[in-house]
C-alpha positions in Angstrom: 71.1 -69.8 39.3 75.1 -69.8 40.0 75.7 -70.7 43.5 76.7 -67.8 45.7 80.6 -67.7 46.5 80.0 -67.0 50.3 76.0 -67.7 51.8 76.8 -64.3 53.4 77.1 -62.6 50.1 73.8 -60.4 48.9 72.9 -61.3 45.8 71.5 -58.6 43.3 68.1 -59.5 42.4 67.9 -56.8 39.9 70.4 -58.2 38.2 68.6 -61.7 38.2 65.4 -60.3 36.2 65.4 -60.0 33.0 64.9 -56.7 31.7 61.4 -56.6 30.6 60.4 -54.9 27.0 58.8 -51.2 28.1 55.8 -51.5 25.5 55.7 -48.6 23.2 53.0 -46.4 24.2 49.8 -46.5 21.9 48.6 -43.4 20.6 44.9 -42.9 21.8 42.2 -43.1 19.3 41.7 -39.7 18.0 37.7 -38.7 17.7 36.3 -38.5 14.2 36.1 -34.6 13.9 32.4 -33.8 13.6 30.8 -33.2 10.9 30.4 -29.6 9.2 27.5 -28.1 10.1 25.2 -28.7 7.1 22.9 -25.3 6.5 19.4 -26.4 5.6 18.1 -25.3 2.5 16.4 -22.3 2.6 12.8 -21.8 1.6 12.1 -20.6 -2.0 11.3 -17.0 -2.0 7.9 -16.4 -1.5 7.0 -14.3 -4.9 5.4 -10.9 -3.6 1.9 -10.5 -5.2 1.6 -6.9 -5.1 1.9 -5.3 -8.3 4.9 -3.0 -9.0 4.6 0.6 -7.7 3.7 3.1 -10.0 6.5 5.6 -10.8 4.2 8.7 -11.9 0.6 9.1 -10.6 -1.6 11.3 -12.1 -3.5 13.2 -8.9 -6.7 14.2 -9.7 -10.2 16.3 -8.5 -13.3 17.0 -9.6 -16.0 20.0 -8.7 -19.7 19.1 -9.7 -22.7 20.5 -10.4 -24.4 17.2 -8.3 -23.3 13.6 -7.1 -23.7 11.5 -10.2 -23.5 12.6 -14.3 -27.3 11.6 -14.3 -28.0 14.6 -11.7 -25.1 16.9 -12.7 -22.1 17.7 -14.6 -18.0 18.4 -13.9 -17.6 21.9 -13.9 -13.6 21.9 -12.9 -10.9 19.5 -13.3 -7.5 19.6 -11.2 -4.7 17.2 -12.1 -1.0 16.8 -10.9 2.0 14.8 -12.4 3.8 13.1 -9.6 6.9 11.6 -10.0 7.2 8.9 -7.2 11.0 8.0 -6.5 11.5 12.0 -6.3 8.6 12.7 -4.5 8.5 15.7 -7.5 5.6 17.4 -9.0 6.0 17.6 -12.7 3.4 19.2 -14.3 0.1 20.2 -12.8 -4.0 21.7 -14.8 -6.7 22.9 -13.6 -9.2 24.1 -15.9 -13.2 25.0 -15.3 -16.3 23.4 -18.0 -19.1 25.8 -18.3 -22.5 25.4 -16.4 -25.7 27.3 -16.7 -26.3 27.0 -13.1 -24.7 25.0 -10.2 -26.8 23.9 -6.7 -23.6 23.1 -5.2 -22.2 26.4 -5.5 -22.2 26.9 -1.3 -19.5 23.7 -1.5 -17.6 24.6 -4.2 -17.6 28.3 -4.9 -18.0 28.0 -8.6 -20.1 31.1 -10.1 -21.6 29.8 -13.0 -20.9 32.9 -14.9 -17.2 32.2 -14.0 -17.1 29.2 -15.8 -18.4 30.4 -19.3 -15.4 33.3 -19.4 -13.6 32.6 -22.6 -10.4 30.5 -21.7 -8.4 28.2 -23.7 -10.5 25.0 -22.9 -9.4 22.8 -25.6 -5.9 22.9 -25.4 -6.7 22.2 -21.5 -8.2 19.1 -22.4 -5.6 18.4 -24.7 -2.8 19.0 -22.3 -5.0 16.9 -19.7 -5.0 13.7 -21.7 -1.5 14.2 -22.4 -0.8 14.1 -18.4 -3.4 10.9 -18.8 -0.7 9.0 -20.9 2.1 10.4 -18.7 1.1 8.3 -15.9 1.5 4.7 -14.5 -1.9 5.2 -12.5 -4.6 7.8 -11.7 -5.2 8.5 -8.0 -8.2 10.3 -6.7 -9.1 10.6 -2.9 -13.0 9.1 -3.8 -12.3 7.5 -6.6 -15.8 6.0 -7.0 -16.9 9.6 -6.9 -14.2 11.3 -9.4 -13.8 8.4 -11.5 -17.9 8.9 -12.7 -17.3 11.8 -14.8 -15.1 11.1 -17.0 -16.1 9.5 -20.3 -18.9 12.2 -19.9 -19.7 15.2 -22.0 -15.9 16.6 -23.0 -14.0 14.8 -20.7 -12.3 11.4 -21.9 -12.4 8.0 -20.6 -9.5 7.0 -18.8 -7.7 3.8 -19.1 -5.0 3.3 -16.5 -5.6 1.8 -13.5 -6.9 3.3 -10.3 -6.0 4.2 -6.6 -8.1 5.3 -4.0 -6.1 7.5 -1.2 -9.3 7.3 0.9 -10.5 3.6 0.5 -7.1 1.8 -1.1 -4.5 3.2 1.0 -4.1 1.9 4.2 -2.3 4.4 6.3 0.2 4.2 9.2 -1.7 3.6 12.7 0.5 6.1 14.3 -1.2 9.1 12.1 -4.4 7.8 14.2 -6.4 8.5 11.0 -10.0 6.9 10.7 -9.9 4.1 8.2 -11.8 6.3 5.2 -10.0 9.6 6.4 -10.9 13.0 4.6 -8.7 14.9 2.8 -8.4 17.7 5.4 -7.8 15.2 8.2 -5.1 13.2 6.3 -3.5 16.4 5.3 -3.2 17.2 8.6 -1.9 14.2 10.3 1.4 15.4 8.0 1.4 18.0 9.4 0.4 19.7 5.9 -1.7 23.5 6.9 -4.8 23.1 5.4 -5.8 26.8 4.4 -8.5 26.2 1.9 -11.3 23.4 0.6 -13.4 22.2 -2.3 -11.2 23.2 -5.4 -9.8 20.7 -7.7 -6.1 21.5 -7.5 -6.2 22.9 -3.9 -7.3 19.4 -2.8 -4.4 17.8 -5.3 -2.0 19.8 -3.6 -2.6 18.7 -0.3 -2.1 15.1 -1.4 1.3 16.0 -3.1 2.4 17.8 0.0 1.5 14.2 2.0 2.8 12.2 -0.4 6.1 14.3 0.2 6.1 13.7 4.1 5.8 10.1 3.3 8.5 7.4 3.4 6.4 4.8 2.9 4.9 5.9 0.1 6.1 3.3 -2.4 4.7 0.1 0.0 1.4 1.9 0.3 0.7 1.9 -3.5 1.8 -1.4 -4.1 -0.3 -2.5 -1.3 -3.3 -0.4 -2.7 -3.1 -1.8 -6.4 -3.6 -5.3 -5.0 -7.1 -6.2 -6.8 -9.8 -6.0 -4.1 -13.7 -6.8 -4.3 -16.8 -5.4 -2.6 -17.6 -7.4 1.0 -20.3 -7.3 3.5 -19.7 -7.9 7.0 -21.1 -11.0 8.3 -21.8 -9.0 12.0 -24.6 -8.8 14.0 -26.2 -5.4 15.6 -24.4 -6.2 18.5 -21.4 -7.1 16.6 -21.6 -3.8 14.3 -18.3 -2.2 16.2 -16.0 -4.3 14.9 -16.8 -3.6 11.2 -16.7 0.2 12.3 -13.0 -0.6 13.6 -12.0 -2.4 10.7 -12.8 0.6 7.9 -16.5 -0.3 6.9 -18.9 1.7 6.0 -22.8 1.4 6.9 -25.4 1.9 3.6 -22.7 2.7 1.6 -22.2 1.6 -1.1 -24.8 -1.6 -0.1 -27.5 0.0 1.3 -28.7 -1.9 4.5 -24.9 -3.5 5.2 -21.6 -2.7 6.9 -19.6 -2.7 3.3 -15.6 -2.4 2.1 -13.4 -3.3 -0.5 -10.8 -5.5 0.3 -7.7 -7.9 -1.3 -8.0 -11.5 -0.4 -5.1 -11.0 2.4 -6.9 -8.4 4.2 -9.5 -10.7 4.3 -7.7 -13.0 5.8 -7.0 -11.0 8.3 -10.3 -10.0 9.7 -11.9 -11.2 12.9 -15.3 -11.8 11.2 -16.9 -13.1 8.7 -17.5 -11.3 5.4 -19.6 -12.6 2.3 -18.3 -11.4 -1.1 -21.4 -9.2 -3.1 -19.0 -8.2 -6.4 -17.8 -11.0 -8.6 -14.6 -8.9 -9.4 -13.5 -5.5 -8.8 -11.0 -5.5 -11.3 -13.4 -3.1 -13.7 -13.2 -1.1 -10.7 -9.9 0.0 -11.4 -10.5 0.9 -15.1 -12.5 3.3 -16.7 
């Protein structure tokens, strides 16, 4: 240190220290950005087993002489061509097949006498199989009761598939419709004016008209061509409401049992047990 030219004279210490390096200033670590959200693979598409819907149905009725072709005989057939996507009637018959006598006149209103007046019968039942091959599927409101007849006496067998508007079709809850509902109280819950009963194509027309109010109408058939079988309820006397509540029927068609078709997922869905008593119902559907 040079000595200081007067011991009075202030000496700069700034000036003695040595001007220190200012470090450069370090540049923070910068976080790894995070890593792109990865979207988890989504689930294969669960195929639906419904069938496809049927574009035209065939709507038909029956008036009889009796319950069963062994006891009676079709006197009148009522058929309409119903084209689904345009909720559109395409073509619709109704023709009568004579009788000597008929017990269930008081239902029907049939004279037998009526139904032996010449008409052209043959090129009904021509024109009625044509409609037959028009179609994707036959519907019927009790098809184990229409379905009997034909393949009987004049009228043909009939090989398409099957739907029951009654048993198959599982309508909306909020028409507050019994599970089996008639034809006059499903008509209704439409809104559809029921103004007469017991003809063929009267009773054809009412389900057109519903089919018409209904949005739904495509799910509904594809629900009701899913195969079903024959199942008694597993329920005991005391038990007996909840196969009432869930659509089955007492004595019918297994006498002594609380009985309904059903596909394997509304059998899932029941609250009770059920034991199967039809190997397959798939001949059901057929003629």
């Amino acid at each position: 240190m040079p000595p200081s030219s007067s011991p009075w004279e202030q000496i700069d210490l700034l000036s003695l220290v040595e001007a220190a390096p200012v470090p450069e200033p370090t540049a923070l670590p910068v976080a790894a950005a995070p890593p792109e959200p990865t979207s988890s693979p989504e689930p294969p598409a669960v195929p639906d087993p419904r069938p496809p819907c049927p574009q035209r149905l065939l709507i038909l009725d029956t008036e009889t002489t009796g319950l069963s072709p062994r006891h009676g005989q079709c006197i009148e057939v009522g058929a309409v061509l119903f084209d689904v996507p345009r909720r559109a009637v395409l073509s619709q018959l109704s023709f009568l097949l004579p009788c000597e006598e008929n017990p269930a006149l008081h239902v029907n209103g049939i004279e037998p006498a009526v139904t032996t007046l010449p008409q052209p019968r043959e090129a009904a039942l021509a024109c009625f199989q044509a409609l037959v091959e028009s179609a994707d599927a036959l519907l019927a409101h009790n098809v184990a009761f229409d379905r009997q007849w034909f393949g009987h006496g004049p009228l043909p067998a009939l090989a398409r598939p099957w739907i029951c508007s009654m048993d198959d079709i599982r309508w909306p809850p909020e028409r507050q419709l019994r599970p089996t509902p008639s034809v006059r109280d499903l008509a209704l819950s439409y809104g559809v004016p029921v103004w007469a009963a017991h003809r063929a194509l009267t009773d054809c027309t009412y389900l057109v008209q519903v089919f018409e109010r209904c949005p739904e109408l495509e799910e509904l058939l594809r629900s009701a061509l899913e195969p079903r079988r024959l199942y008694r309820a597993e329920v005991s006397y005391a038990q007996r409401q909840l196969a009432r509540d869930a659509g089955f029927r007492w004595n019918e068609p297994v006498p002594g049992a609380w009985s309904r078709r059903l596909s394997e997922r509304e059998v899932a869905a029941l609250g009770f047990p059920v034991q199967a008593v039809e190997a397959d119902s798939a001949s059901l559907r057929s003629a």
